[in-house]
C-alpha positions in Angstrom: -14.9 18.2 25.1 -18.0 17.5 23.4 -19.5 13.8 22.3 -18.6 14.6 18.7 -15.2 16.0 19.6 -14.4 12.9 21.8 -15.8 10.4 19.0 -13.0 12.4 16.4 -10.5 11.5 19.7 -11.6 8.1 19.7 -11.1 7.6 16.2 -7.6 9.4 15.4 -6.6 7.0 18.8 -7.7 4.3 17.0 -6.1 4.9 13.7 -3.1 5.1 15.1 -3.3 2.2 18.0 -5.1 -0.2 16.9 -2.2 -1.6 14.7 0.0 -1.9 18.1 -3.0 -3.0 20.2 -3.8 -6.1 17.9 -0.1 -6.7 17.5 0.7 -7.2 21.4 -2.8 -9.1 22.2 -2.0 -11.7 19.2 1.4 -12.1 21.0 -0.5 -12.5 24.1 -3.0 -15.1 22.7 -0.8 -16.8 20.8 -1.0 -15.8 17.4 -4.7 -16.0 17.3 -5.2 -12.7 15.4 -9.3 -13.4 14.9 -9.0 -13.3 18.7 -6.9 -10.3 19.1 -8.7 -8.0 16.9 -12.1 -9.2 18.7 -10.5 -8.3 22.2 -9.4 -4.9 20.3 -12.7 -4.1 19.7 -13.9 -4.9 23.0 -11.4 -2.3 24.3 -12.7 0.1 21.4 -16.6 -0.1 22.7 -15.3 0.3 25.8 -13.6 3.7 25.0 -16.6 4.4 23.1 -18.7 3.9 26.4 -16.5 5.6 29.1 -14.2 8.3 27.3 -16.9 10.9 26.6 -18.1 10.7 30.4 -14.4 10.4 31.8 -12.2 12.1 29.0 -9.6 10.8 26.7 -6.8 9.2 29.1 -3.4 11.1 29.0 -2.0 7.7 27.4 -4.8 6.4 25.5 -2.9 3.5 23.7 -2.1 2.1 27.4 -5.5 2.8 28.1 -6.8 0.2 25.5 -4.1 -2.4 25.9 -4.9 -2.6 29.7 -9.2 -2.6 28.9 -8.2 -5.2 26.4 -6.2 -7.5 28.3 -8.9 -7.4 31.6 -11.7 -7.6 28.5 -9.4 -10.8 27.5 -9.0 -12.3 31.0 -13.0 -12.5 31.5 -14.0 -13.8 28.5 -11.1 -16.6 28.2 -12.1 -17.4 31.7 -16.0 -17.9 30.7 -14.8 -20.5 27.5 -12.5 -22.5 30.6 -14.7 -25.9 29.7 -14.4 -25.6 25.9 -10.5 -25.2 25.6 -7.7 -25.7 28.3 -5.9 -23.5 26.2 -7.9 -20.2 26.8 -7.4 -21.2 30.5 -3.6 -21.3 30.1 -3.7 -18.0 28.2 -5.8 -16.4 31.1 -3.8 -17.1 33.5 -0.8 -15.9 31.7 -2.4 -12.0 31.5 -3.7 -12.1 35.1 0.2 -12.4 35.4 0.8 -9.6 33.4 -2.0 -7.9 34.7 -0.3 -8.3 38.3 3.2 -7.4 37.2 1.3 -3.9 36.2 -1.3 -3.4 39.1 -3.7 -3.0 36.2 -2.8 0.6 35.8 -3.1 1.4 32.2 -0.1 4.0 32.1 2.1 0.9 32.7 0.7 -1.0 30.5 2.4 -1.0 27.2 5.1 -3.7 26.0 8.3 -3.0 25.4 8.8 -5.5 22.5 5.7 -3.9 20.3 7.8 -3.2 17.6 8.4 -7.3 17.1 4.8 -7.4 17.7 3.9 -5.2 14.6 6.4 -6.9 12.4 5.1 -10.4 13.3 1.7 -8.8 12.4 2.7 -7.7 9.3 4.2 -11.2 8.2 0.9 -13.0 9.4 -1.5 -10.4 7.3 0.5 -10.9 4.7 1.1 -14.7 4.8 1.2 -16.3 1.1 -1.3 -18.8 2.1 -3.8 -16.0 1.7 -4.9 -14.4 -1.7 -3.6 -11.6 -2.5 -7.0 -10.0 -2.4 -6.6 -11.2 1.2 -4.2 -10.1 2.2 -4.5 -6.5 1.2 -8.4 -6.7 3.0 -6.4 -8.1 6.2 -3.5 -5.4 6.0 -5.6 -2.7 5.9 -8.1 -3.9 8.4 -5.5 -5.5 11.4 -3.0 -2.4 10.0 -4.8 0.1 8.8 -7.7 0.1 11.6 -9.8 0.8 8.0 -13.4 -0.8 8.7 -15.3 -3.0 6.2 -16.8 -0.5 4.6 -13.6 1.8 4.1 -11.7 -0.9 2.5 -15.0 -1.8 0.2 -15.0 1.6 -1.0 -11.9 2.0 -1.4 -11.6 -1.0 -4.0 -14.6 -0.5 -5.5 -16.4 -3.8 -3.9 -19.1 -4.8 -2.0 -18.9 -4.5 1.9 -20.1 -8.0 2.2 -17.5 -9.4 0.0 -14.7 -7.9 1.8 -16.3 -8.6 5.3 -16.2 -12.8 3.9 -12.5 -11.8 3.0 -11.2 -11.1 6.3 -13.8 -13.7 7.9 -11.7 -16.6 5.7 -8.3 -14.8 5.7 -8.4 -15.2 9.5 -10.2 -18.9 9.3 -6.9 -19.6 7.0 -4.5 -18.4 9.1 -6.1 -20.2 12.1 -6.5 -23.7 10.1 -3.2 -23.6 8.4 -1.3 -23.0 11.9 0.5 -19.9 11.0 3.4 -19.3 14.2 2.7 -15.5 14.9 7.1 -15.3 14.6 8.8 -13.0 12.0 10.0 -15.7 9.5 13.2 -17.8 9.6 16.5 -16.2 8.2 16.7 -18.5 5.0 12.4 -17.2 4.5 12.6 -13.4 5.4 13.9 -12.8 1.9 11.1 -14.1 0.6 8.0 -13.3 2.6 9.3 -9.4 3.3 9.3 -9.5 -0.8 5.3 -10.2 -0.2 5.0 -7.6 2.4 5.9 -5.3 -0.1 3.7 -6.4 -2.8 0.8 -5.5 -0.6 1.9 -2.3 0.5 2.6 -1.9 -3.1 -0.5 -2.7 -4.8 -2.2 -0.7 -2.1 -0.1 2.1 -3.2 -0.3 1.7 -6.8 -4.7 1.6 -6.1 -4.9 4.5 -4.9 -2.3 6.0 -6.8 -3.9 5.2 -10.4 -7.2 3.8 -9.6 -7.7 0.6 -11.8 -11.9 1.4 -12.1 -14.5 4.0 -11.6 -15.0 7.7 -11.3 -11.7 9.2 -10.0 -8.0 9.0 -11.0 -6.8 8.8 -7.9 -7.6 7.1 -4.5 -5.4 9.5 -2.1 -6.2 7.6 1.3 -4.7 4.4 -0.3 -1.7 6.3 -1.0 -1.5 7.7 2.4 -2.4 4.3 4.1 0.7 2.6 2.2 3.2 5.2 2.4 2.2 4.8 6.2 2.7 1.0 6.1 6.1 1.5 4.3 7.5 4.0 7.0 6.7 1.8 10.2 8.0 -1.3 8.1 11.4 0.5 7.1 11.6 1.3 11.1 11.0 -2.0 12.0 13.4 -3.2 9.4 16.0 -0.6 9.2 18.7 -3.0 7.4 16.6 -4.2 4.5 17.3 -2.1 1.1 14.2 -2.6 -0.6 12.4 -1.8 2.0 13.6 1.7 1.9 13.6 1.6 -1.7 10.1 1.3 -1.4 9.5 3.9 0.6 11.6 6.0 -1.4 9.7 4.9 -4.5 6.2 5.7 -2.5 6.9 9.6 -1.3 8.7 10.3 -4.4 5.6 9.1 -6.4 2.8 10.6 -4.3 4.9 13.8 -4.3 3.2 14.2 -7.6 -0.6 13.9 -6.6 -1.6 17.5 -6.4 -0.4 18.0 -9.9 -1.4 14.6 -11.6 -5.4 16.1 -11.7 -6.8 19.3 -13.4 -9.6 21.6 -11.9 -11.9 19.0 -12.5 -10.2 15.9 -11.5 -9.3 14.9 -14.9 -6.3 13.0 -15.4 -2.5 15.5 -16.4 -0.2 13.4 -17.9 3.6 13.2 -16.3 5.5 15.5 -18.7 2.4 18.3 -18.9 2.5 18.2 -15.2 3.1 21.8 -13.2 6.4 20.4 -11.4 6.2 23.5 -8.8 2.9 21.7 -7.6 5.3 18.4 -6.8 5.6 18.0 -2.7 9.2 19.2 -2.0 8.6 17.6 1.3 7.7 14.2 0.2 10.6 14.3 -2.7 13.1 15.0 -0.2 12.1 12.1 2.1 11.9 10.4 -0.7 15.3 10.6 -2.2 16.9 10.3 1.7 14.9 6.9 1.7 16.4 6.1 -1.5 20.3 7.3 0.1 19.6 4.8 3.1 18.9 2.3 0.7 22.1 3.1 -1.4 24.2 2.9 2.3 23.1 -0.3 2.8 25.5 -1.7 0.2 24.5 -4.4 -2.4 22.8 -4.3 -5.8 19.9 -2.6 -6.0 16.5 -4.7 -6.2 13.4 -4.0 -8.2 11.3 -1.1 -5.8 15.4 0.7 -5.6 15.7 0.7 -9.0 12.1 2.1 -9.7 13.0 4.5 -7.2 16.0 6.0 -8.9 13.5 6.0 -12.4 11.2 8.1 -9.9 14.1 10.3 -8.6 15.3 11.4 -12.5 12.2 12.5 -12.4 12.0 14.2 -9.1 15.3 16.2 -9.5 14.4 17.7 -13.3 13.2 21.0 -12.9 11.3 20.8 -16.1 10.2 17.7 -18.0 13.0 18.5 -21.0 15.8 18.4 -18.1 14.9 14.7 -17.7 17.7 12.8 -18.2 16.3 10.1 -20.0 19.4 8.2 -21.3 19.3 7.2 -17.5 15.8 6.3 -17.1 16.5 3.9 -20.1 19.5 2.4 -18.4 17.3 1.8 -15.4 14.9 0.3 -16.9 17.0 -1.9 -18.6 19.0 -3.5 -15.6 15.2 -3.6 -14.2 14.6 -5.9 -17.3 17.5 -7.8 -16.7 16.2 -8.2 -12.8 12.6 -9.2 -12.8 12.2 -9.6 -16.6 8.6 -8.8 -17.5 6.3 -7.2 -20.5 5.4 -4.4 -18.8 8.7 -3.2 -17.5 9.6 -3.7 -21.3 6.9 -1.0 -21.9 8.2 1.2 -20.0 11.9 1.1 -21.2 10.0 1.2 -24.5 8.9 4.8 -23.5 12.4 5.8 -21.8 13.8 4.7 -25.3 11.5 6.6 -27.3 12.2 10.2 -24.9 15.4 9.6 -25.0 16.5 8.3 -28.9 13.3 9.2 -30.3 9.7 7.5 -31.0 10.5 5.2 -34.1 13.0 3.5 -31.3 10.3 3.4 -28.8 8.0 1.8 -31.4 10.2 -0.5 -32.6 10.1 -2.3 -28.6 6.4 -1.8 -28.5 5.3 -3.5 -31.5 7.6 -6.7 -30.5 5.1 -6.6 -27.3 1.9 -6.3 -29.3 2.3 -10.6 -29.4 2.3 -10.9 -25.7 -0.9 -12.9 -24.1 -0.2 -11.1 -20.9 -0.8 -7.7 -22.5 -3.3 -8.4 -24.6 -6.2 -6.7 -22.5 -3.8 -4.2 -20.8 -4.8 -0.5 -21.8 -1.6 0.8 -21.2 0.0 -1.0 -24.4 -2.3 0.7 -27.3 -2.0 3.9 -25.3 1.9 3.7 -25.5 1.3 2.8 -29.0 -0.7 5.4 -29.9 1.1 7.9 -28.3 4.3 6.9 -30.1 1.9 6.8 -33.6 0.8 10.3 -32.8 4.4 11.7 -32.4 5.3 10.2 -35.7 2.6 11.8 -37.4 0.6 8.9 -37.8 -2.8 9.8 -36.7 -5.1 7.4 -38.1 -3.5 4.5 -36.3 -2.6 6.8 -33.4 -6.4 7.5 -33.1 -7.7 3.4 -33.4 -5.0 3.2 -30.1 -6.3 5.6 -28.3 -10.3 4.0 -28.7 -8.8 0.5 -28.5 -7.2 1.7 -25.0 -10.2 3.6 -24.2 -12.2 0.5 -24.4 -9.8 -1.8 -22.1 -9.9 0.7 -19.3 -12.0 0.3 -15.5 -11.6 4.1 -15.0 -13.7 6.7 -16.6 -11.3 9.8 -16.3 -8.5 7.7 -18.2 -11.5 6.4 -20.6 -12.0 10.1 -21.5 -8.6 11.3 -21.5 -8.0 8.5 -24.3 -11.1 9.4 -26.0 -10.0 13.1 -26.3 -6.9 12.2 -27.4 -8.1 10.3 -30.0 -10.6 12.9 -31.2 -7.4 15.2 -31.6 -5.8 12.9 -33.8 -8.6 12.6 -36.0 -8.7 16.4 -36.0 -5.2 16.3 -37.4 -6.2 14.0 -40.2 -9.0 16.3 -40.9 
């Protein structure tokens, strides 16, 4: 195998180890995960170093855990006289370094999935920001580097580099147990988990700013972060709901962009371009989540909006009566403007666009939507279908100027252009 081939080997391995490596040395240093990913590290250089000399190891993950864990005995050992505690931890893997003879095959831990779910509830601890925590997901998760997850969001390396550098400084000075949370707090934090994963998602699926529409390693990262989190935690609803909400979504990609990357709306979409693959994982996720018994929560419920959409083989098939009942009983769950937009839309397919408008203009008063494109661009869609193009077209400019991205700021520029057309 050739250097380059070996660095690609190195870097698959550690896309899809490093999660599980970080996860069982922050067990094994006490929830120190600053620590943990530093000893990672150590273990990566060392692949870097010895693999394209020696060859990738038959079980590389075991390979990196055991490197780790000797990298972790000798530098604990060399910090003895600064804290007793590093001495108590050292001696603790030489143990486990003895129980295994140091051979790497035998080196993995049986309990890594509690490791990875304990990792998960640190990165996403709600002491952090939520800027935070998705920089610290991604990076202790993700195995992105800096500079992935600064491009990715549009950001400065430095500024996400100071992210993860006070996430972890947090973490450390606040004390946070590296322990799934208590019974009467899962409910709570795993509702966090998923509004990282989420938002990850939701970034890459409709990019808030700059040149592209979509982001589709965002979307991949999350709908990987949802599938290890809904086998860790195979009895929570929503947490399959998500998922199902994820692959039914990014079933979509190849068909939401034109030949030139411009933005295709939902209903103009070529549906035989939709992932029959990811719909069909999808709508099992969404079945698993439907077994589990109990009302549906908010990412279920936007899942069974997705999967209306999903099973219509053509955008008239919709069954938009549904999608309006949906959103509804999501209204009447987590009661918020935006959700109201959407029914607003649902209402308008389904009884017709003065209905639609009707909701809209009660939200054009709402502070929290005042600089949200997505309003006048509802607005003027509804406008437009009513035959109302001069105000359709002041929308569509209004929405064009409250917009980050530049393919939606064209799209709504072009649409307003047509409706001055039509008033011409």
């Amino acid at each position: 195998m050739t250097d380059s081939a070996t660095h690609r080997a190195i870097d698959a391995v550690w896309r899809i180890e490093s999660a599980r490596l970080i996860a069982g040395l922050a067990r094994m240093v006490r929830g120190d995960v600053g620590l943990a990913e530093e000893l990672a590290q150590d273990a990566l250089v060392a692949a870097l170093e010895t693999w394209p000399d020696n060859g990738v190891p038959d079980n590389p993950g075991a390979w990196l855990m055991a490197t780790a864990k000797r990298r972790a005995i000798d530098r604990l050992r060399r910090h003895t006289l600064q804290a007793r505690k590093h001495e108590e931890i050292a001696r603790e893997l030489e143990e486990v370094q003895a129980d295994t003879a140091l051979a790497p095959e035998a080196a993995a831990d049986d309990d890594i999935g509690d490791d990875l779910l304990r990792l998960v509830f640190v990165a996403c601890h709600p002491v952090l920001s939520m800027e935070a925590r998705v920089a610290l997901t991604l990076r202790l998760l993700g195995g992105l580097t800096t500079d992935e997850i600064a491009r990715a969001f549009l950001v400065p390396e430095p500024t996400v580099a100071q992210r993860i550098v006070r996430a972890k400084r947090t973490l450390a000075d606040a004390q946070v147990p590296f322990e799934v949370p208590r019974k009467e707090e899962l409910a709570e934090r795993l509702t966090a988990v998923l509004g990282v994963v989420y938002l990850i998602f939701n970034e890459g699926y409709s990019a808030t700013a700059g040149d592209d529409w979509m982001r589709p390693a965002l979307c991949e990262e999350a709908l990987r972060l949802g599938r290890v989190l809904a086998e860790l935690t195979p009895a929570e609803p929503e947490v399959h709901g998500l998922v199902a909400l994820m692959e039914i979504q990014a079933s979509r990609a190849a068909a939401r962009t034109g030949p030139s990357g411009e933005p295709v709306l939902l209903l103009e979409q070529d549906r035989a371009r939709w992932d029959q693959l990811l719909i069909h994982r999808g709508l099992a996720a969404l079945e698993r989540a439907e077994k589990l018994g109990g009302a549906f929560g908010p990412y279920a419920l936007q899942a069974a909006i997705a999967a209306c959409h999903a099973r219509a083989r053509t955008a008239e098939a919709t069954d938009w009566t549904r999608i309006a009942a949906l959103y509804e009983a999501l209204s009447q769950l987590t009661p918020s403007p935006v959700v109201e937009l959407n029914r607003a839309v649902a209402l308008s397919m389904a009884f017709g666009p003065a209905t639609g408008l009707q909701l809209v203009d009660q939200l054009t008063g709402e502070t929290s939507l005042q600089r949200y494109h997505l309003l006048p661009s509802v607005r003027g869609d509804l406008l437009y279908k009513l035959g109302r193009m001069e105000e359709a077209r002041e929308e569509f400019l209004r929405a064009a100027t409250l917009t980050r991205n530049e393919r939606e700021k064209t799209l709504l520029q072009e649409r307003a252009a047509a409706c001055a057309a039509n008033v011409n």
